[in-house]
Phi, psi and omega in degrees: 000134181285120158312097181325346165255033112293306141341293199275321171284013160308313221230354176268142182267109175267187179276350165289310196261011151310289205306301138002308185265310170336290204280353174290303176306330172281308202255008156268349181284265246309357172243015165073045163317333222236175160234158208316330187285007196233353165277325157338336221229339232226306171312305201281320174329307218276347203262324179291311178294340187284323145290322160340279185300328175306286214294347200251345144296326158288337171315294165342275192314311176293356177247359147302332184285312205284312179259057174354311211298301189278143196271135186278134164270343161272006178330076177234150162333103166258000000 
């Protein structure tokens, strides 16, 4: 039997699977996925999320600097 907090992390969004979704949107337009009425819409989705992760990555990073010692599971790249 599933536990509710096994549940809920089922159904929770991390900043891994932002990234994720990002890089999914660049390379289907760079493989012409999208058509010309649908990039705006598709632009502005991709421009929020992609600010979202700066900001919520740089957090990230600066509160890895204050705790050196220990290694972060949310680090990631952009």
């Amino acid at each position: 039997m599933e536990t509710q907090t096994e549940n809920s992390l089922d159904n929770s969004i991390t900043l891994n699977d932002l990234v994720l979704l990002r890089n999914i949107v660049n390379v289907a337009s760079k493989r012409g996925a999208f058509s010309a009425e649908e990039f705006s819409d598709i632009g502005a989705v991709y421009n929020k999320i992609d600010t979202f992760l700066k900001m919520n990555l740089k957090k990230t990073e600066d509160i890895d600097e204050e705790n050196s010692s220990s290694e972060s599971e949310n680090k990631i790249e952009i």
